[in-house]
C-alpha positions as a printed Julia matrix, in Angstrom:
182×3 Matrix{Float64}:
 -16.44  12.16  -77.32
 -17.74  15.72  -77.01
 -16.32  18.57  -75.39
 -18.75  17.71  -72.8
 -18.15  14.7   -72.07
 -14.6   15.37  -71.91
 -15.03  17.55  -69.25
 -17.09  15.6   -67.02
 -14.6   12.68  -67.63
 -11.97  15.01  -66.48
 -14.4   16.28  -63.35
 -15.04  12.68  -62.49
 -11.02  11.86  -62.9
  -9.72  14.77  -60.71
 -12.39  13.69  -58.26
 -11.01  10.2   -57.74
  -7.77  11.15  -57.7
  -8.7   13.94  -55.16
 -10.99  11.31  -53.34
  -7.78   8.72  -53.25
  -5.3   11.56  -51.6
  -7.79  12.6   -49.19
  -8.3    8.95  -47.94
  -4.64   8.45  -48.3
  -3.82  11.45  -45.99
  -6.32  10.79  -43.34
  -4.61   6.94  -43.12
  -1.18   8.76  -42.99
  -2.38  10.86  -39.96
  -3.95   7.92  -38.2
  -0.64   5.94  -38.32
   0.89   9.36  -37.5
  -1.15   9.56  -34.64
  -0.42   5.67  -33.36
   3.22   6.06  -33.96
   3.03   9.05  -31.75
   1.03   7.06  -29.22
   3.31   3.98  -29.01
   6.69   6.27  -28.28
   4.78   8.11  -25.84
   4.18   4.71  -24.24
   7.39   3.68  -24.52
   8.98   7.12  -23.17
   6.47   6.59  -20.07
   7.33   3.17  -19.43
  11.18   3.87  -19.51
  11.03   6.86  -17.09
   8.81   3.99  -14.7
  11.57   0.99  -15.33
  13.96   0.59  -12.46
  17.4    2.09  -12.84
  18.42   1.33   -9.39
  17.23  -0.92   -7.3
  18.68  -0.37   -2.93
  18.35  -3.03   -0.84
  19.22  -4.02    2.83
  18.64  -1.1     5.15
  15.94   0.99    3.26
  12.49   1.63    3.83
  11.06  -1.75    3.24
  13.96  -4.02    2.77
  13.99  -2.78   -1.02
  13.1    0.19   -2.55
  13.53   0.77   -6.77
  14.42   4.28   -8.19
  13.18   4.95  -11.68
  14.34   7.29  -13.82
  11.06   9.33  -13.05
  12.38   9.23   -9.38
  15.48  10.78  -10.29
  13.9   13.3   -12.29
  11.88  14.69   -9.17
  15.24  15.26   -7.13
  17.69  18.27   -7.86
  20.28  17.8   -10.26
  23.51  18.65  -10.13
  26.79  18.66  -12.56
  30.39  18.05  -11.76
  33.27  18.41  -13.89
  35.87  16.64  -13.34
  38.82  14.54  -14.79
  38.78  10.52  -14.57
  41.32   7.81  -14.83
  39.31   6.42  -17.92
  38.26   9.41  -20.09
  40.21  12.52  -21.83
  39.78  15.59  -20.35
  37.41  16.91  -17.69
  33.68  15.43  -18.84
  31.28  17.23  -17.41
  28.83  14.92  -15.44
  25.12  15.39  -14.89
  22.94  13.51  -12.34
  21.53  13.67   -9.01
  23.35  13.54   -5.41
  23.98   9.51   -4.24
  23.18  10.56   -0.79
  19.73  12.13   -2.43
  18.79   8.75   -3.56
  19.35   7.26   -0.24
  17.78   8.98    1.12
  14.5    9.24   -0.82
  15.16   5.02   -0.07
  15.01   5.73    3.69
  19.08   4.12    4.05
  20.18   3.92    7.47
  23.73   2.25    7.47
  27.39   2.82    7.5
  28.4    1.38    4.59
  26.95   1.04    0.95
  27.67  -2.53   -1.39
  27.78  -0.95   -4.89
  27.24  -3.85   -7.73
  27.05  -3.05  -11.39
  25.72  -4.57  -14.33
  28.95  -6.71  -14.97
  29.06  -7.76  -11.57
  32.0   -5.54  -10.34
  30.81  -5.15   -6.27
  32.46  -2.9    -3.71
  31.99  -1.31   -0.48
  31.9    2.08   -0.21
  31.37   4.33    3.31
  28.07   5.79    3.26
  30.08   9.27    4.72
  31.97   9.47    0.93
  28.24  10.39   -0.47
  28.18  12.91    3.53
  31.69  14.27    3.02
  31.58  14.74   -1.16
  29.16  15.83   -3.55
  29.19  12.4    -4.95
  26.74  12.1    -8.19
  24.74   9.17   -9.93
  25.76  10.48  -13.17
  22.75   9.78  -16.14
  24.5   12.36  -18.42
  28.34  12.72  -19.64
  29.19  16.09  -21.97
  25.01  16.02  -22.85
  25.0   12.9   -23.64
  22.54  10.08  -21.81
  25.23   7.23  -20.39
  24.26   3.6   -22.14
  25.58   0.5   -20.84
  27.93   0.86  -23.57
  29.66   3.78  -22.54
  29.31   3.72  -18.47
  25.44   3.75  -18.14
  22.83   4.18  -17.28
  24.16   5.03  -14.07
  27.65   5.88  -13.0
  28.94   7.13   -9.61
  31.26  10.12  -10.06
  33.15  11.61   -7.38
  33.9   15.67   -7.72
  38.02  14.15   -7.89
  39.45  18.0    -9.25
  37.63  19.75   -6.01
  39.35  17.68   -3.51
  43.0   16.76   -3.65
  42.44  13.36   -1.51
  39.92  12.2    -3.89
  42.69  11.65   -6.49
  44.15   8.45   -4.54
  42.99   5.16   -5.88
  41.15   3.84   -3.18
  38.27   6.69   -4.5
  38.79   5.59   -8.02
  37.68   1.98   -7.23
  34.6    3.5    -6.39
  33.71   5.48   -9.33
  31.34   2.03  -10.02
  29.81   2.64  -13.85
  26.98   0.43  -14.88
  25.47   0.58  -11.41
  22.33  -1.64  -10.8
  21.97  -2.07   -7.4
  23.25  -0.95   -3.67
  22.55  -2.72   -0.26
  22.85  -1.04    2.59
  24.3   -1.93    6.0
């Protein structure tokens, strides 16, 4: 082979190899691009699943809160100590008497049930009387059914001495699902 024909072989060679990145890259970005898609999707639906669904006296007979919902009301942080963490975590969310009343409640009392079933009652003048939050966020951190979540009702305990006695700590309902009110 002449010097020639070396070079065109070595022309033709960087070509395909050129040829084969470029197609290579353009695939990368168009699975780039659908990966990007399908969280989006996924981010979109989450914010649009229910995190709370209120039942009983609420516009409707049942109204569900998304996190999309919650994201449209003012939030607010508390911190404050608990019976079942160290320290005083500081809790991010929105105000429980925000939610119902974006729900339209009309009622004196408030059935709280959580994702493991635990129900209670709880006045509908605690969420009046206290800045009581629907905690999605503990220290920065998003709350997982794992570790209290999504949802948890937190009481502002250190700002208000008779918060401290336990009939307010059976309230402080973690994994809450649902609330009827009457």
């Amino acid at each position: 082979m002449g010097d020639a024909e070396n070079i065109c072989a070595n022309i033709l060679s960087d070509f395909n190899i050129r040829l084969v990145l470029m197609t290579l890259m353009h695939r990368f970005r168009s699975c780039l691009l659908a990966m990007v898609m399908i969280v989006l999707a996924a981010l979109q639906a989450i914010a649009e699943t229910p995190l709370l669904t209120l039942t009983g006296a609420v516009s409707g007979g049942q109204v569900e809160i998304s996190r999309a919902d919650l994201d449209a009301l003012e939030w607010h942080e508390i911190e404050t100590s608990t019976t079942v963490t160290d320290g005083r975590p500081l809790f991010r969310g929105v105000l429980m008497r925000d939610i119902l009343a974006l729900a339209g409640a009309r009622g004196e009392t408030v059935t709280a049930q959580a994702l493991n079933d635990y129900v209670i009652d709880i006045p509908m003048a605690d969420f009046h009387d206290f800045d009581v939050i629907a905690a999605i966020y503990m220290d920065g951190i998003a709350l997982t059914p794992r570790d209290k979540g999504p949802v948890w009702i937190v009481y502002p305990r250190d700002d208000h001495r008779v918060l401290a006695d336990m009939r307010y700590d059976m309230r402080w309902v973690w994994q809450l699902s649902a609330l009827h009110v009457q």
